[in-house]
C-alpha atoms as one frame of an Amber mdcrd trajectory, in Angstrom:
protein
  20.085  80.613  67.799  16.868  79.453  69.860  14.744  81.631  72.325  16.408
  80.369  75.318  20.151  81.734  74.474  22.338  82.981  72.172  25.751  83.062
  70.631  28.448  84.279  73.035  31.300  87.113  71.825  34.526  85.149  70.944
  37.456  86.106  73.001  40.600  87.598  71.623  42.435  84.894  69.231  39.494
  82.948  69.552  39.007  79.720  67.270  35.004  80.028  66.219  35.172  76.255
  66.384  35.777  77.367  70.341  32.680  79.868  70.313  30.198  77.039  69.194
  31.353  74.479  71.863  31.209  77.568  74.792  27.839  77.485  73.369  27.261
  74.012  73.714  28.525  74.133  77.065  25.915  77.133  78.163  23.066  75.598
  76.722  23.547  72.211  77.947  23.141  70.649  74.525  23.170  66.492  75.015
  23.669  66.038  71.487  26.299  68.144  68.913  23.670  67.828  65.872  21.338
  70.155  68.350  24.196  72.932  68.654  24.822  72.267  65.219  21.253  72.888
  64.104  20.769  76.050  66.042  24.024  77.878  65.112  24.139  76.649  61.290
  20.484  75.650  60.538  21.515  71.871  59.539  22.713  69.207  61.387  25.130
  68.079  58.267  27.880  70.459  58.922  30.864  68.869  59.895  31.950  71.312
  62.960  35.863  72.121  61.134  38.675  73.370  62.922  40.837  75.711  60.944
  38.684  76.368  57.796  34.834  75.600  58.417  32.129  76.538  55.841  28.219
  77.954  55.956  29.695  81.263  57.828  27.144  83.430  55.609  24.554  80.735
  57.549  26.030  81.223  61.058  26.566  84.882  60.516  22.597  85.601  59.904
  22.036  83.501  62.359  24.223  85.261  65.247  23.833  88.685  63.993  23.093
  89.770  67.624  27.100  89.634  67.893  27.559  92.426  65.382  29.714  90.229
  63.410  29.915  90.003  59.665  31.428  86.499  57.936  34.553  88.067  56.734
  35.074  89.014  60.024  34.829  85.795  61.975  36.978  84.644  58.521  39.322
  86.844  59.505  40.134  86.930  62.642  38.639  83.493  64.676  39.546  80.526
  61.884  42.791  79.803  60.013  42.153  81.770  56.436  45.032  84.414  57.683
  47.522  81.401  57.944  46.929  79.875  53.952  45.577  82.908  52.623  48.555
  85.088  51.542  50.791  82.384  49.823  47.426  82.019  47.361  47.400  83.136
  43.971  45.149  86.341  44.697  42.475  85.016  42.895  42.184  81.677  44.674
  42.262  83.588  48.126  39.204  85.323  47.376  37.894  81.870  46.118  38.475
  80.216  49.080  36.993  82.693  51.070  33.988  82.494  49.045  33.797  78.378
  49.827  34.291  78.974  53.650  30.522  81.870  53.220  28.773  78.819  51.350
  26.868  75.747  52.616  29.678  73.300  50.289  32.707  73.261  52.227  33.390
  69.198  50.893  36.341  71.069  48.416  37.744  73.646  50.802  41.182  71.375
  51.712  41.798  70.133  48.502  41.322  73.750  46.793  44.134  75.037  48.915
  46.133  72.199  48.599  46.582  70.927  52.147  44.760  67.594  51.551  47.640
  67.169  48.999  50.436  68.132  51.100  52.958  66.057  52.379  52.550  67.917
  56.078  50.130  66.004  57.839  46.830  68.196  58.651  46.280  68.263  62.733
  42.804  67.723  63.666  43.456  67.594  67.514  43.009  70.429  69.524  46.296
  71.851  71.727  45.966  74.184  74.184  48.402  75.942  76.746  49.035  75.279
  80.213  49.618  79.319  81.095  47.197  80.518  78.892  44.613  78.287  80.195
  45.277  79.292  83.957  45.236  82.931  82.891  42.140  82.660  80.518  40.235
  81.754  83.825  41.559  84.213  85.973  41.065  86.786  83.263  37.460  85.847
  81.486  36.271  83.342  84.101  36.927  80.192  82.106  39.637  79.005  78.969
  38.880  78.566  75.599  40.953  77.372  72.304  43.086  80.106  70.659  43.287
  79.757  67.623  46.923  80.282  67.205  47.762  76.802  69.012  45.738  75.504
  66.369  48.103  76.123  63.564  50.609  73.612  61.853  53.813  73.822  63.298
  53.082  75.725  66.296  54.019  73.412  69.306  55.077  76.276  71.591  53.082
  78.668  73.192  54.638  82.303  71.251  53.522  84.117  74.898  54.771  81.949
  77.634  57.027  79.450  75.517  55.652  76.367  76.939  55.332  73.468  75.070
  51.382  72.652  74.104  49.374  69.812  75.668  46.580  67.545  73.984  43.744
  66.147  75.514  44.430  62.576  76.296  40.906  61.902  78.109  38.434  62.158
  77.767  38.403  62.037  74.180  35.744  63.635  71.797  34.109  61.651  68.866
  35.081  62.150  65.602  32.717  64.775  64.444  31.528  66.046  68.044  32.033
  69.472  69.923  35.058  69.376  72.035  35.279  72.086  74.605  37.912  72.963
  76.832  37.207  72.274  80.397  36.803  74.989  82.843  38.452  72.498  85.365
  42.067  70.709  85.406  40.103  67.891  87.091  37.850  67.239  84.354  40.660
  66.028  81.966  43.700  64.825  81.282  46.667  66.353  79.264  50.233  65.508
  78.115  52.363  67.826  76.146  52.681  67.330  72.139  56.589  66.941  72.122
  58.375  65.284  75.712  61.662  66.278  76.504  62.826  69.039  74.213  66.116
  70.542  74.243  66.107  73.950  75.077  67.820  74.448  71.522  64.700  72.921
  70.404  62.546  74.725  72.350  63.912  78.148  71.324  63.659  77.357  67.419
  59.843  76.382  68.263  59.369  79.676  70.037  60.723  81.441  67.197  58.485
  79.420  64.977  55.216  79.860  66.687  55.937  83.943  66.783  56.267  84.035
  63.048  52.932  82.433  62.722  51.637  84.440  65.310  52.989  87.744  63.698
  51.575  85.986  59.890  48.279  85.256  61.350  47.402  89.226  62.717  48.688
  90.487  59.561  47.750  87.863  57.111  44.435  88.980  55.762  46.572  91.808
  54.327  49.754  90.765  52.395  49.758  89.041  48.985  53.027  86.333  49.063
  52.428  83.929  46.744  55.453  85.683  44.448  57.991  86.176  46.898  60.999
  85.354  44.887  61.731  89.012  44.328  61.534  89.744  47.895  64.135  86.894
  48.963  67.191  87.660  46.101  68.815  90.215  48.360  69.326  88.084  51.047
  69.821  85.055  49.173  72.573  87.088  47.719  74.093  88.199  51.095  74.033
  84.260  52.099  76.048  83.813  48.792  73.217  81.300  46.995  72.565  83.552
  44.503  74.727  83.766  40.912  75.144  86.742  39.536  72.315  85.916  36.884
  70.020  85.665  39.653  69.865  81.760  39.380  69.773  80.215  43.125  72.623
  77.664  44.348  70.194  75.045  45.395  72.746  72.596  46.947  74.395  75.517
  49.477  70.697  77.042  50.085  69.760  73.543  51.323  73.035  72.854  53.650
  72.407  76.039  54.524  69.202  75.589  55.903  69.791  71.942  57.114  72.875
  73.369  59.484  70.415  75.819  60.829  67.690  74.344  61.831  68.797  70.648
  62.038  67.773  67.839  60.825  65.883  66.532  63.924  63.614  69.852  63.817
  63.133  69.796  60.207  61.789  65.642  60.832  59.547  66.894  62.863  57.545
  69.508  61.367  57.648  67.511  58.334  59.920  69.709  56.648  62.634  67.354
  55.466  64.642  68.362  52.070  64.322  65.506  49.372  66.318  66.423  46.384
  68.053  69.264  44.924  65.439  70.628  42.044  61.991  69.819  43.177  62.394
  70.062  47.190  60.139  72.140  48.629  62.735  74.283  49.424  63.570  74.863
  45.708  59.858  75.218  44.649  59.480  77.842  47.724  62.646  80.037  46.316
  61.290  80.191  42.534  59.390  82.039  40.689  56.313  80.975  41.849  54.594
  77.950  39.945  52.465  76.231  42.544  51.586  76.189  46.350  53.657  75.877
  49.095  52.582  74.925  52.461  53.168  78.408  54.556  55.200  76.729  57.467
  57.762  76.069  54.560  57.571  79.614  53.443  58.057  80.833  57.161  61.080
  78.553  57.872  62.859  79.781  54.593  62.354  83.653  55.600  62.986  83.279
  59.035  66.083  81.631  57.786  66.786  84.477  55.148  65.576  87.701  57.752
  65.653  86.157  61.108  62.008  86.755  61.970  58.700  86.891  59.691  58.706
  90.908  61.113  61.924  91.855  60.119  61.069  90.151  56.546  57.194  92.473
  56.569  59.634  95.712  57.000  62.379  94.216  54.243  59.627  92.917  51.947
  59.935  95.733  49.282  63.735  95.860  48.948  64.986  94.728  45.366  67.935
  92.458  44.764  70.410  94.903  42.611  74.167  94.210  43.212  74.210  98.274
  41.005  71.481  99.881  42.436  68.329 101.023  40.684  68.443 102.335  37.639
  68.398 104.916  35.663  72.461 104.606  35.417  75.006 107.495  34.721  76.475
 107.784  31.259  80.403 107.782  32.075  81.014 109.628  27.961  83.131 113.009
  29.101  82.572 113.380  25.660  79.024 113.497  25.832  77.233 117.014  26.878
  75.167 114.469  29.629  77.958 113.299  31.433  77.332 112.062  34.844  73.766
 112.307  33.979  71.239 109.104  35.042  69.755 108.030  31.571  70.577 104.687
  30.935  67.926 102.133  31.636  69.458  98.870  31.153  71.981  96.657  32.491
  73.660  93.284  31.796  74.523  91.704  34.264  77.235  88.501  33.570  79.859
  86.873  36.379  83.412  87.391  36.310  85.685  83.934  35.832  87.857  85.754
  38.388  86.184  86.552  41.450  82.733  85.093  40.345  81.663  88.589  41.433
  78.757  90.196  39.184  80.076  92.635  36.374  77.627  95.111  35.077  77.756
  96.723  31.081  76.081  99.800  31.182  75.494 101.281  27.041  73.612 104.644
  26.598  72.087 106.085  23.499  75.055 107.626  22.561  77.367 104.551  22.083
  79.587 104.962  24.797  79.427 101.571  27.102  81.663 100.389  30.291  81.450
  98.392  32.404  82.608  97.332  36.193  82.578  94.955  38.700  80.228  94.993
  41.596  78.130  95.222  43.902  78.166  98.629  44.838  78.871  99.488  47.928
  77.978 103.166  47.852  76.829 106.120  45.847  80.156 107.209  44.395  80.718
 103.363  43.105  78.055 104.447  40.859  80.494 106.857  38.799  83.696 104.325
  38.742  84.429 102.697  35.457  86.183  99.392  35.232  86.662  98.598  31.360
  85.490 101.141  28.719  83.702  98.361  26.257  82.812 101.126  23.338  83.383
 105.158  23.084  80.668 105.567  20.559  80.039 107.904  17.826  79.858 111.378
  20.177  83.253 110.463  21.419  84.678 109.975  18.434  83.418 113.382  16.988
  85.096 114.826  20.097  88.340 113.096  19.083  87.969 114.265  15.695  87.414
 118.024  16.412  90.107 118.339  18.956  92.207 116.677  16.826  91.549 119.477
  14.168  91.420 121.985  16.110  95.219 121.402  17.518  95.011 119.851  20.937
  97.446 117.805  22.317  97.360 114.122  22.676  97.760 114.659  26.547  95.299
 117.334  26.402  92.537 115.549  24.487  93.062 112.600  26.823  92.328 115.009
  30.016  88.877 116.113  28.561  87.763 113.070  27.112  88.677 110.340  30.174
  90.509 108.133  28.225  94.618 107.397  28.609  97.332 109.390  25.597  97.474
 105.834  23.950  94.109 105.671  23.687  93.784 108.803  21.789  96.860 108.263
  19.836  95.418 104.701  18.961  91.681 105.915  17.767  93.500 109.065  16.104
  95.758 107.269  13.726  92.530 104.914  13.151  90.402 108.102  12.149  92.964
 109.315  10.022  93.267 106.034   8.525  89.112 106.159   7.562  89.357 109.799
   6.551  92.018 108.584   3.961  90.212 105.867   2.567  86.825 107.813   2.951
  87.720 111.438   1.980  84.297 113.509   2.668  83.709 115.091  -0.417  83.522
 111.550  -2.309  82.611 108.559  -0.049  83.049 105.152  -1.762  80.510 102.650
  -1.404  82.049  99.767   1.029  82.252  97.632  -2.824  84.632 100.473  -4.357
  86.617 100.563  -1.257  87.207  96.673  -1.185  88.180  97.229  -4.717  90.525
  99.546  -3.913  92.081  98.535  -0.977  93.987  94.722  -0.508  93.034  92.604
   3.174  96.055  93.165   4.622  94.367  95.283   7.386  94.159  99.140   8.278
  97.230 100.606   7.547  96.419  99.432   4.130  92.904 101.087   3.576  90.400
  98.458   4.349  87.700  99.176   6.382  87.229  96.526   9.087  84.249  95.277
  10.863  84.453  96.424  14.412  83.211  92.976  15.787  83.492  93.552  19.415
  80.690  96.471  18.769  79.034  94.436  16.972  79.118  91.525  19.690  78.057
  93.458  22.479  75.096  94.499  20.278  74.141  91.206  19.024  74.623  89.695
  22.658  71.680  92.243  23.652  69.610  91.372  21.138  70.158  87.639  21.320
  69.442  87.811  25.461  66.415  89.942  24.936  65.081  86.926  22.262  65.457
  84.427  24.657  64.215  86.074  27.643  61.283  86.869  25.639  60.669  83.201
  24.869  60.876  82.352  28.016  58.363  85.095  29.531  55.754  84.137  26.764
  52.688  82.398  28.534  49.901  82.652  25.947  51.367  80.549  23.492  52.839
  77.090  23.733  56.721  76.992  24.640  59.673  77.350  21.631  63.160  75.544
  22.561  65.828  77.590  22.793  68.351  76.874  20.332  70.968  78.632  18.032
  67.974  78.478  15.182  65.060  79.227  16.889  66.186  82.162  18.470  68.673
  83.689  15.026  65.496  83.207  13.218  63.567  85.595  16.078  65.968  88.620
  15.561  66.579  87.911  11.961  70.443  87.003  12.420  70.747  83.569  12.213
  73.359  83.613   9.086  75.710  85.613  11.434  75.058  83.509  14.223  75.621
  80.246  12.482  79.152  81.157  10.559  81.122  83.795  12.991  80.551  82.383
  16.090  84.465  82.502  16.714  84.134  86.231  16.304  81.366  86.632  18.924
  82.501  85.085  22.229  79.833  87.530  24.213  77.177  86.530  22.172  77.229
  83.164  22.038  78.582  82.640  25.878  75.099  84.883  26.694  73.434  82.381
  23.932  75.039  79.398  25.928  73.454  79.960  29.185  69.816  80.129  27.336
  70.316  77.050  25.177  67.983  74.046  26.152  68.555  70.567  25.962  65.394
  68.637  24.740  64.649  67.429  28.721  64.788  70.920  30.075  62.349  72.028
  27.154  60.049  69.169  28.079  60.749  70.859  31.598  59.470  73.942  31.000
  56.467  72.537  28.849  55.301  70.959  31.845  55.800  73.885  33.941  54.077
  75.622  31.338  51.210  73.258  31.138  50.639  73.484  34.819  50.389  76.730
  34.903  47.300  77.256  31.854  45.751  74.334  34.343  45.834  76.897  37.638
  42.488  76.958  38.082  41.972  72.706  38.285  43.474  71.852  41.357  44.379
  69.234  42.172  46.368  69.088  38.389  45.571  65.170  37.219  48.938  63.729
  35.799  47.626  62.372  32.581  45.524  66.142  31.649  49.603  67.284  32.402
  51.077  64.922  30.170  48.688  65.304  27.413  48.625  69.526  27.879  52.561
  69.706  27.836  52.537  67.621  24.335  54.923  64.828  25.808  55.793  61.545
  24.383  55.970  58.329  25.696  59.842  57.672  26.952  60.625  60.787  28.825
  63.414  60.807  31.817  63.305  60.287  35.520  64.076  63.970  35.635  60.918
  64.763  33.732  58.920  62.501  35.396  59.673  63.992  38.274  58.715  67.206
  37.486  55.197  65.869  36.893  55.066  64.902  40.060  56.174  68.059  41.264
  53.474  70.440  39.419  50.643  68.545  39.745  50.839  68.158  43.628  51.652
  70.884  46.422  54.469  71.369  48.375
């Protein structure tokens, strides 16, 4: 400052734009370069709105204020707003641009120059506010939560904003809100709202309002986790945690409308690379906020409700451990299995969960859960394992009844009778004090089945296994981000857990496997898909992504689909 005045303390929600034109204002400044000069040190700073740069600059030179840059950062400009859907990395970044004297980059580092919502540069204020500012302080100022996209409605008094219509500030000068209503004119932003309208603005402006006090705080640029369990309750989600982009996008349409949706920019174009779709997967790229608070206040009803939700996982079973179900099995009842596999019945389309513990024993039920003591209900009995079947054995020997065995080991008298006879059967061909190799025995026995001594492959074990292994392949191919994508095919991934013989001649034999296998399998435009996606994200750090460095980084010929195509559009701009 100069030796005639100084900065003045911002007010509460205070833009620091508004601080240096009150300053302007006190020190009766003719030209903007002079207020410019004396709060910055330079008369080339362009005096920005929402994120302005050289704060380290204006900090040393208000220090009488007390005020450190990540405070005025914080709490007077619009960092909390973009901030927290940033990669955590890039936040700090762009916190580090709006300390230094080279601001030129800030908009197109966080994407909004390359966002299809317009960026506001004029200045709204409210009617309410503006009369109570001056009754409370002694004149009005510009709050800095008017200032944000998509807020048209005052969250305190709900009253639509007004814009100055005259008179009317140059381009790069220092407008400041008149202490007088006969100084200017206004008009509001948006004439003759419904009060439907109205409301869903209201709501709007309080979940920036509530994003923009807590925002310097949360980390949401993956929020996909966060937004399964409701997507789930509003039935977009499959049981394999993909999301029904078609009913997720009526679904929102219906509830906001299409006319409030046109104007906040927010339309829906397209079922795969909407906004909407990019904002409910795992994240990839930048999406403007607004669209992230109109999906969650969609999904939770308000951006509050969604803060205190935030941590609850998506699990249609609970969280695991899981109880193993084996009466058999001296942990019975006990919470030791770790996985699940989660497919969707052909019935219901409800999610079915196979639980398998250590000790062979797997079943499996249909969900969700609704309550504790769903967590001890079996619906199908998949395998009994090897520490049943030594139960079954000794009971057998010892003398117990079929009806008997059945009561301690959970399992119906035809089940016992059935896995009995089949013991019997193996003991017979496999007497213990001279096992046969499996050669001798194939000798021995004909092919006519188990009552006549051969030894059969149990293949529905041996599907459930493979199908674990087979999943666990592909997921691992697609979770790999250090080394170029591999398409998934029946090849590529038989050659990754060393079973591609088996998978290649038995497939009758392993429905389970290869339905799992089926749901991985890419077609050569979905790998080209996820090269791109893959590309885009080893390029994070140049943003904006160029579309021929994409091209050339994701390894793609000339003569690729629309679909493609449009997927370069998609990761190389922001949403």
């Amino acid at each position: 400052m100069n030796e005639y005045g100084s900065l003045p303390l911002p007010y509460p929600d205070e833009l620091l734009y508004g601080v240096i034109t009150r300053y302007h204002l006190r020190m009766n400044n003719s030209s903007p370069k002079w207020t410019l000069r004396e709060v910055y040190g330079t008369e080339s700073v362009i005096p920005t709105m929402d994120l302005p740069s050289h704060l380290d600059d204006f900090t040393e030179r208000s220090s009488q204020t007390g005020m450190s840059s990540d405070h005025w950062i914080d709490e007077h400009t619009l960092y909390p707003f973009y901030a927290p859907f940033l990669p955590i990395e890039r936040s700090k970044r762009l916190k580090q641009l709006m300390k230094s004297k080279d601001g030129s980059g800030i908009h197109t580092f966080v994407g909004i120059t390359a966002s299809t919502i317009d960026r506001s540069c004029e200045l709204k204020f409210c009617p309410d506010c503006y009369e109570a500012n001056i009754k409370q302080f002694g004149e009005p100022y510009w709050h800095r939560i008017h200032q944000n996209t998509g807020v048209m409605v005052c969250p305190f008094h709900c009253v639509v904003l007004h814009r100055i219509i005259y008179p009317v500030a140059e381009r790069h000068g220092l407008t400041a809100l008149p202490i007088s209503r006969y100084l200017f004119k206004s008009e509001p932003i948006q004439k003759n709202l419904p009060d439907k309208l109205l409301l869903k603005l209201f709501d709007i402006a309080l979940d920036v309002q509530r994003l923009i006090s807590v925002g310097k705080s949360l980390e949401l640029y993956n929020l996909r986790e966060s937004l399964l369990y409701k997507l789930n309750e509003r039935g977009c989600l499959t049981p394999g945690k993909h999301i029904r982009q078609r009913k997720l996008e009526d679904q929102i349409v219906g509830y906001y409308g299409r006319e409030l949706l046109e104007m906040l920019d927010c339309v829906i174009y397209g079922e795969h690379y909407s906004w909407l779709a990019v904002a409910a997967r795992k994240a990839r790229r930048a999406v403007h906020p607004l669209r992230h608070l109109l999906l969650i206040h969609f999904l939770f009803g308000s951006f509050s409700d969604f803060l205190g939700q935030m941590k609850t996982v998506y699990s249609p079973f609970g969280q695991g451990p899981w109880p193993c179900l084996n009466k058999a099995a001296d942990h019975y009842k006990e919470s030791i299995i770790e996985g699940i596999r989660i497919t969707r019945c052909t019935d219901t389309g409800n999610p079915v969960g196979t639980f398998t513990c250590r000790c062979g024993f797997s079943y499996s039920r249909r969900g969700p859960d609704h309550n504790i003591e769903d967590r001890l209900r079996i619906g199908r009995i998949k395998a009994f394992g090897h520490v049943w079947m030594n139960q079954l054995k000794d009971h057998m020997q010892n003398g117990l009844s079929y009806r008997a065995t059945a009561v301690r080991l959970g399992a119906d008298t035809n089940t016992i009778i059935k896995y009995s006879r089949y013991d019997q059967v193996i003991q017979k061909a496999c007497p213990e004090e001279s096992l046969p190799s499996q050669k001798s025995i194939k000798a021995q026995y004909s092919r006519k089945g188990l009552a006549s001594g051969y030894v059969r492959i149990d293949w529905e074990k041996r599907d459930l296994e493979l199908s674990w292994e087979v999943e666990k392949g592909c997921k691992t191919l697609l979770d790999e981000r250090e080394t170029k994508p591999v398409r998934i095919t029946i090849a590529s991934i038989g050659k990754r857990i060393g079973r591609l013989s088996l998978l290649e001649k038995h497939k009758e034999k392993l429905p389970v496997t290869i339905g799992i296998l089926s749901n991985y399998l890419e077609s050569v435009e979905q790998f080209q898909i996820r090269r791109v996606k893959w590309a885009s994200e080893q390029m994070i750090d140049e943003f904006p992504i160029k579309r021929w460095k994409l091209v050339r980084k994701a390894a793609l010929k000339p003569g690729y689909s629309q679909t493609v195509s449009a997927a370069l559009e998609c990761y190389n701009g922001y949403g």
